[in-house]
C-alpha positions in Angstrom: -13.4 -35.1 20.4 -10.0 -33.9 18.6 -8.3 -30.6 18.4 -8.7 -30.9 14.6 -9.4 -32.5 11.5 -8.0 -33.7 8.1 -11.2 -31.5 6.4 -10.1 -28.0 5.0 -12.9 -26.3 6.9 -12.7 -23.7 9.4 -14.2 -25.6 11.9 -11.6 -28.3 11.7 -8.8 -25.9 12.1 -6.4 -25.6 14.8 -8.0 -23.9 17.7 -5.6 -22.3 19.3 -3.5 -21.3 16.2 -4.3 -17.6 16.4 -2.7 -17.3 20.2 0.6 -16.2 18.6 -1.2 -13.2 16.8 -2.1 -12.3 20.1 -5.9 -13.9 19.5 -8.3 -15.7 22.1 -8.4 -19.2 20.9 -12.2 -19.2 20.5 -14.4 -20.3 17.9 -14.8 -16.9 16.8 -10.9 -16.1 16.1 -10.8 -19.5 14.5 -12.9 -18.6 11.5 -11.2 -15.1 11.0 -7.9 -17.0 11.0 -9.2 -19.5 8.7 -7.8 -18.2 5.1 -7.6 -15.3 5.9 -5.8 -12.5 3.6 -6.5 -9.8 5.5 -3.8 -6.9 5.7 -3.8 -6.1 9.5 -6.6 -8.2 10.4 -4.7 -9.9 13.8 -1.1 -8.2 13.8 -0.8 -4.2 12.9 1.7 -4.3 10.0 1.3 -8.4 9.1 -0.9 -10.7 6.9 -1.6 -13.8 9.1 -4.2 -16.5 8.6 -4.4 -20.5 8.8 -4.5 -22.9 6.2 -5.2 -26.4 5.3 -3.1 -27.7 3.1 -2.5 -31.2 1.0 0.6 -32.6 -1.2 -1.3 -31.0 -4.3 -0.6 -28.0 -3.5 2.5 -27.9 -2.0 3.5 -29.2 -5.0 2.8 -26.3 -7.0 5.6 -24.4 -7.9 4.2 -21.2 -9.4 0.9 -19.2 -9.5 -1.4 -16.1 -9.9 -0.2 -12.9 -7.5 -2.8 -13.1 -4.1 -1.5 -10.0 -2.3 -0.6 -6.6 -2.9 1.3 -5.2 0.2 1.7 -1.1 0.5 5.0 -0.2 2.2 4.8 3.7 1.2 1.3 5.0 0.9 2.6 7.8 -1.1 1.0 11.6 -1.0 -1.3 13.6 -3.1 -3.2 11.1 -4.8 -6.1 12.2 -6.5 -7.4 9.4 -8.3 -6.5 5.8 -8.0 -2.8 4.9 -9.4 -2.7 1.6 -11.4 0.1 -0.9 -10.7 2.9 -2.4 -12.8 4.3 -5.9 -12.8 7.2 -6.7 -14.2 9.8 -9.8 -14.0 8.4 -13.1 -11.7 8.1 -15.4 -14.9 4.5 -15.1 -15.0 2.2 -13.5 -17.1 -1.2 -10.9 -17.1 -1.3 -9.6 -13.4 -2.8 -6.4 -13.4 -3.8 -4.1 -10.0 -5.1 -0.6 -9.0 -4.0 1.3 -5.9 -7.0 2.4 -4.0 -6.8 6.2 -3.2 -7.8 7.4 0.0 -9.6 10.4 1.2 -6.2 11.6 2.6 -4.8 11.1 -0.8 -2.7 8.3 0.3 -3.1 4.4 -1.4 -4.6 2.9 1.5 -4.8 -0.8 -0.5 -5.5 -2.3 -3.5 -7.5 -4.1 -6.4 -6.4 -7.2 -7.8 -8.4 -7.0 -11.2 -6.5 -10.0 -12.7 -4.0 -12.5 -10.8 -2.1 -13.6 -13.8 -0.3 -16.9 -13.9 2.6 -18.9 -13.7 4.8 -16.6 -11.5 7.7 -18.5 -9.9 8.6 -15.6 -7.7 7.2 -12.2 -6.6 7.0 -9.6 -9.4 8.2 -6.5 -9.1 5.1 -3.9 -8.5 5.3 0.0 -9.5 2.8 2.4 -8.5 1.7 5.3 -11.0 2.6 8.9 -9.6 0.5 11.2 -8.4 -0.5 14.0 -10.6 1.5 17.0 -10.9 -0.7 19.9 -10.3 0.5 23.2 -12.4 0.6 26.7 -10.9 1.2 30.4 -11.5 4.0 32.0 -10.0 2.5 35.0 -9.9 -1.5 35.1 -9.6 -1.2 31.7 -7.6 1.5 32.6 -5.0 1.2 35.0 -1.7 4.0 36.4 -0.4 5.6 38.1 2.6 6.5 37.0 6.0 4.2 34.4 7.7 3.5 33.7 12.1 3.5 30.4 11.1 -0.2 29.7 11.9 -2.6 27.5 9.6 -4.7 30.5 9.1 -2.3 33.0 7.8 -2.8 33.7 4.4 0.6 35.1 3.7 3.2 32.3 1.4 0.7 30.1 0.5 0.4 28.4 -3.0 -3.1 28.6 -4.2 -4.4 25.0 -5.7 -7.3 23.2 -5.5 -5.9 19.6 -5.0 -9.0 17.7 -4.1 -8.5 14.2 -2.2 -9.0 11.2 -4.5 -12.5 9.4 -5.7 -14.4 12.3 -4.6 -14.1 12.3 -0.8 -14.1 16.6 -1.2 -11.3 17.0 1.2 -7.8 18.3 0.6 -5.4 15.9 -0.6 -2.4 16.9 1.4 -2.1 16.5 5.0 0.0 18.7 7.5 3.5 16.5 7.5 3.0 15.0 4.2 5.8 15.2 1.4 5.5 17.3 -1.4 8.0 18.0 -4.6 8.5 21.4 -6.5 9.6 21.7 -9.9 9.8 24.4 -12.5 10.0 23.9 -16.3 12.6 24.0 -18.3 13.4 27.9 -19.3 11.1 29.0 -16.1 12.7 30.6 -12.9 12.4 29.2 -9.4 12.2 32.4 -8.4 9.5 32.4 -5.4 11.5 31.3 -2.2 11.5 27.1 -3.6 14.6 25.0 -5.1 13.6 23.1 -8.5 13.5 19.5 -7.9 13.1 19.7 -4.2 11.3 18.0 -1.2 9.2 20.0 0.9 6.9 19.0 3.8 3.5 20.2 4.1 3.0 23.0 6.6 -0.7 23.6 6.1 -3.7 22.3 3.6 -6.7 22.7 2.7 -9.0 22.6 -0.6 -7.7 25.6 -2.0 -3.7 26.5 -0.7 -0.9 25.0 0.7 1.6 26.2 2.8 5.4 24.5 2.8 8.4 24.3 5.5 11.9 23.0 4.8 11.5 20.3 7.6 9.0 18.3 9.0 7.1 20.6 11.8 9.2 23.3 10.7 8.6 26.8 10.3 7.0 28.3 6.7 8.8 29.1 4.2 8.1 32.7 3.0 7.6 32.8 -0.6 7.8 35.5 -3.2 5.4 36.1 -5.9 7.0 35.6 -9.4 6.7 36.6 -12.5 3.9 36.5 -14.6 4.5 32.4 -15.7 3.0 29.3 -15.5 4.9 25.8 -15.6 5.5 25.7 -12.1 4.3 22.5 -10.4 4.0 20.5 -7.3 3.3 16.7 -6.8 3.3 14.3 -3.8 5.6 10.9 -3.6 4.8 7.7 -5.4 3.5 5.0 -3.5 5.8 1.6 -2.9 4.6 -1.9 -2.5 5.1 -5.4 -3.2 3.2 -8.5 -4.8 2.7 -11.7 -3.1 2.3 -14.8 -5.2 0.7 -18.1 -4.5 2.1 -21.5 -5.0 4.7 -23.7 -3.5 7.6 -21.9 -4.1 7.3 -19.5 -1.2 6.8 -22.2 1.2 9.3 -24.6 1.8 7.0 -26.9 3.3 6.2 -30.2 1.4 3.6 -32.3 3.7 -0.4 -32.2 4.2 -1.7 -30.3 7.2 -2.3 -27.0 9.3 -0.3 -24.1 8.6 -0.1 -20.3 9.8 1.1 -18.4 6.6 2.4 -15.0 7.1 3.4 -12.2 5.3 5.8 -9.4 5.7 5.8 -5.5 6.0 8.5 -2.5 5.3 11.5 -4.3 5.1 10.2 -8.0 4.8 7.7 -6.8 2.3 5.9 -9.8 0.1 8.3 -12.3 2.1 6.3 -15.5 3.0 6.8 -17.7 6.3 5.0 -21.0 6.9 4.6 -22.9 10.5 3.7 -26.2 10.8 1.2 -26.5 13.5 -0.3 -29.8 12.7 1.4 -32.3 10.4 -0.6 -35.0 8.9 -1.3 -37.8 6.5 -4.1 -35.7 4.3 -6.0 -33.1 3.8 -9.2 -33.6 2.2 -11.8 -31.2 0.1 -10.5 -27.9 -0.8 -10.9 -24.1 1.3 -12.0 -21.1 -0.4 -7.9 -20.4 -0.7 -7.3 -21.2 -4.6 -5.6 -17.7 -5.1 -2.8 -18.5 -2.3 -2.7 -21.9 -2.5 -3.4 -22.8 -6.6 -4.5 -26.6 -6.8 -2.4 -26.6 -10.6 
């Protein structure tokens, strides 16, 4: 009995193909592998999975977008963020970044692939809401130990974690920007504009440091004015699309597709494990690998 077959099923697929992702080569990992998608699934910051492909569709040279990747998961998100394509020669894509319960995009929805892209699009993230303040009723001032329980420089503001979850939306360590309106005063220890990390959270205050795991900052309460606001960073990514032209490979057989992460975001590499003659019948992996 043969290692493989010519049949784009998961049964016929290479065996031991998932031993570089550092996978038994059993039956088990062999249908995981098969097609698969997955962010994570084998590799911690990879898309891997293995695929049977004919001359058809290697010969496709454009196609819908299969993957979203997150590089930045961003901070404060309180509700999903929905995505932006732009450039790639293609047409209709549209996506939704899927908040978390630590208000970070933690993945993503696909809602429509679009068509005809010849290379990966460019994806934008909406930001995360601003959330307005007081500078006076909202702000406690004077010096601070430093602990998450003392109530002194805190910002009061109920910002809730996304979709419901009915946690707070900012984590110890997380990033966070002030700004003031135009014709307000920064006036309560905090630069207009500015990056701050998250010294302590919770549903209803949030306490800031200059560093990360640095020391509070002490605030002063400010005059009786509103227009004062603070908002996490927006969430960075990059779209994958299907279709020869991130390939380079022009024969039937098995191949381990893989994606990158961070700095090799949306970049696609293909392996030949098996070269053959055919492929025949089609796997479930029409979004990657478009037949036309």
């Amino acid at each position: 009995m043969g290692q493989w077959g010519n049949t784009d099923v998961a049964g016929n697929s290479v065996l031991w193909g998932v031993t570089g992702f550092n996978g038994a080569p059993n039956t088990t990992n062999r249908s995981a592998f098969y097609d698969n998608i997955t962010p994570d699934a084998f590799v911690t910051g990879l898309t891997a999975g293995q695929f049977g492909v004919d001359t058809t569709e290697m010969g496709i040279g454009n196609g819908p977008v299969a993957q979203i990747t997150i590089t930045n998961a961003g901070t404060g998100y309180i509700a999903n963020s929905t995505i932006t394509f732009s450039g790639g020669g293609g047409t209709s894509a549209a996506a939704t970044g899927t908040a978390n319960s630590s208000g970070k995009i933690s993945g993503s929805t696909i809602s429509n692939a679009g068509s005809s892209y010849e290379t990966n699009p460019t994806i934008v993230f909406a930001a995360p809401a601003n959330t307005d303040f007081n500078a006076n009723s909202a702000v406690t001032g004077g010096a601070s130990t430093g602990l998450a329980t003392d109530a002194n420089s805190t910002i009061g503001v109920a910002i809730v974690s996304a979709n419901n979850f009915g946690a707070a939306a900012f984590k110890v360590g997380d990033t966070i920007k002030y700004r003031v309106n135009t014709g307000n005063t920064a006036n309560i220890g905090l630069t207009n504009e500015t990056i701050f990390f998250v010294q302590h959270a919770n549903t209803t205050k949030i306490a800031l440091a200059a560093t990360s795991g640095g020391d509070r900052i002490t605030l002063t309460k400010g005059f009786t004015e509103a227009g004062h606001y603070l908002q996490g960073t927006t969430a960075t990514g990059a779209a994958v699309v299907g279709g020869a032209q991130n390939k380079g490979v022009t024969h039937a057989g098995w191949n381990v597709r893989t994606v990158g992460s961070g700095g090799r975001a949306g970049r696609v590499q293909y392996e030949t494990l098996v070269a053959m003659g055919s492929i025949s019948t089609d796997g479930s992996d029409d979004d990657v690998l478009p037949d036309s």
